[in-house]
C-alpha positions in Angstrom: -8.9 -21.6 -23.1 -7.3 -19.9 -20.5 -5.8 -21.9 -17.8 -3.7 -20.7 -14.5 -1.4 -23.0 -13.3 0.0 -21.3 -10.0 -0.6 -24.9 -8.5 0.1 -28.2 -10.3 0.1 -31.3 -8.6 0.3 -30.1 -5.4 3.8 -27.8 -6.4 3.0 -24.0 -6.0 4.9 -22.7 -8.6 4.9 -19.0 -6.5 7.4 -21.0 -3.7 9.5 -22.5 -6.8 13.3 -20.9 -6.5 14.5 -20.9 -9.6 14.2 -21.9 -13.1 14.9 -25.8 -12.6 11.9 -26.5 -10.2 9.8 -24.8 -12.8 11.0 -27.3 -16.1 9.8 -29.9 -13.3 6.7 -29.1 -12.6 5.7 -27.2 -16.2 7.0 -30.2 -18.5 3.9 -32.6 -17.7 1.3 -30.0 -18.0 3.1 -29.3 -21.8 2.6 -33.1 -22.1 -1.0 -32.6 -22.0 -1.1 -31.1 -25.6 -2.5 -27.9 -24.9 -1.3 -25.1 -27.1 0.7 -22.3 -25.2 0.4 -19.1 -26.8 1.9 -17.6 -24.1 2.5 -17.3 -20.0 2.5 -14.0 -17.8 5.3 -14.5 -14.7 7.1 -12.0 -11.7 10.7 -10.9 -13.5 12.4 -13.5 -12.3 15.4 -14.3 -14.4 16.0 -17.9 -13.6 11.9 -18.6 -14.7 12.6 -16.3 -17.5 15.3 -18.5 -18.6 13.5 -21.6 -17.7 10.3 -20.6 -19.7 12.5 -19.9 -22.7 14.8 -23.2 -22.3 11.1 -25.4 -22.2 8.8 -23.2 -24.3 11.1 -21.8 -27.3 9.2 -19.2 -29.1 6.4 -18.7 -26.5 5.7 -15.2 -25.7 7.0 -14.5 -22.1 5.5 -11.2 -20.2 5.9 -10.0 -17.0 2.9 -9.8 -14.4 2.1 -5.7 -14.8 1.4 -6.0 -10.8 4.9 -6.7 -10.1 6.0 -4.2 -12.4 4.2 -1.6 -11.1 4.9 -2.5 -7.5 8.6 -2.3 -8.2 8.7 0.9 -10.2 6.4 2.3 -7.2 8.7 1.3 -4.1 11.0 4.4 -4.9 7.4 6.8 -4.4 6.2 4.6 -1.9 9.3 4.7 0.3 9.4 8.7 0.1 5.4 8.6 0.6 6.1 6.6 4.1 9.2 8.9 4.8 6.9 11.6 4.7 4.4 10.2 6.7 6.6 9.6 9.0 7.9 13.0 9.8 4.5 14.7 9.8 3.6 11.7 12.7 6.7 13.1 14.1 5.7 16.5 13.9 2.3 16.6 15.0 2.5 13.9 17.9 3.8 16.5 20.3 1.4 19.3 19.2 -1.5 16.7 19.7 0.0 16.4 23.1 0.3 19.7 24.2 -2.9 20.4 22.6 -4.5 17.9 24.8 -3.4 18.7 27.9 -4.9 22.3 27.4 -8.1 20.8 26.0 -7.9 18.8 29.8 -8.0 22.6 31.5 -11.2 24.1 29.6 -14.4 23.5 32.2 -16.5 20.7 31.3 -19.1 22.6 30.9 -17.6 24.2 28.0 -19.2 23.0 24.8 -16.1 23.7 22.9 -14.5 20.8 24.9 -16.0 18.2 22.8 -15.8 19.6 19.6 -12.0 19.7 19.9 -12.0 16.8 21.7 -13.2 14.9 18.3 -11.1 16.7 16.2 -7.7 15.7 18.6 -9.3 11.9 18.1 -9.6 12.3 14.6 -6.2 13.9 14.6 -4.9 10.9 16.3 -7.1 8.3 13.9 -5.4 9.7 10.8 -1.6 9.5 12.0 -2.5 5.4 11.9 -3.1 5.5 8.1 -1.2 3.1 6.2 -0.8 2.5 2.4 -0.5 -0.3 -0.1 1.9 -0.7 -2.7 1.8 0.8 -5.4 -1.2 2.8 -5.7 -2.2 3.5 -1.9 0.0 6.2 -0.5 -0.7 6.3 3.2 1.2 9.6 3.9 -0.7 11.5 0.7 -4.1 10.3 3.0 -2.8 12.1 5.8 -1.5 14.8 4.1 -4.8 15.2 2.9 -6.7 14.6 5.9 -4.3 17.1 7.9 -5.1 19.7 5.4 -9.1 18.8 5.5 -9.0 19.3 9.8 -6.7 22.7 9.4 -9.2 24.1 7.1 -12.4 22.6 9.1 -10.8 24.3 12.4 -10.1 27.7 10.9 -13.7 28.0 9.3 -14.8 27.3 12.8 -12.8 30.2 14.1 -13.8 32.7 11.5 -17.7 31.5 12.6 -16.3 32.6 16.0 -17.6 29.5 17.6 -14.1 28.2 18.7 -11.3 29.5 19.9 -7.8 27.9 20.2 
């Protein structure tokens, strides 16, 4: 039987500081006789410590979610530096590019068409990711790349010129 015990009598063992306030709150549940073949905890050192002070020879792994988050943060951080340079990069153009877009008639149906594209332009420069596996700048990378070569097909068509 698998049992989580995150919570125990009202303690959440995710708040618990250290090592000490998890012999607390773990020693009854071991009272209850049920056989521990093992537990899955964040690295912590002081819980590491603690699990192998009150469970001696119990097999003590580290939650592969907090691994991976932590080996991820280095990509992660370099992910959102990017992103942040091409919002950086591409703000002013957007501006610029609008304020042209302002001077074509109204009548022209060209207006609206670039008109989305500047929106969807400005939609995709509020991507944001998820450690470890979402990487918001990659997205707008991506979608950046996917409007360039959408825009150019539509100037090789002829049907919009910018």
């Amino acid at each position: 039987m698998r049992v989580k015990l995150s919570r125990f009598g009202g303690h959440d063992f995710m708040q618990c500081p250290g090592g000490h306030d998890f012999m607390q709150y773990y020693t009854p549940v071991k009272s209850l006789g049920f056989a521990i073949r093992g537990l899955v905890s964040d690295a912590q050192e002081t819980i590491q410590e603690a699990v192998a002070a009150t469970l001696p020879g119990v097999p003590h792994h580290n939650c592969h979610y907090h691994c991976l988050r932590d080996a991820g943060k280095p990509t992660f951080e370099t992910d959102r530096a990017m992103k942040t340079d091409l919002k950086k990069a591409l703000r002013p153009k957007l501006s610029g590019f609008g304020k042209r877009l302002e001077r074509l008639p109204e009548e022209d149906p060209c207006r609206l068409v670039l008109a989305d594209y500047v929106s969807c332009l400005r939609s995709t420069l509020l991507i944001h990711g998820v450690a470890p596996f979402d990487l918001g700048g990659l997205r707008v990378f991506d979608d950046l790349q996917s409007a360039e070569a959408s825009l150019r097909r539509c100037e090789e068509k002829g049907g919009i010129h910018f």
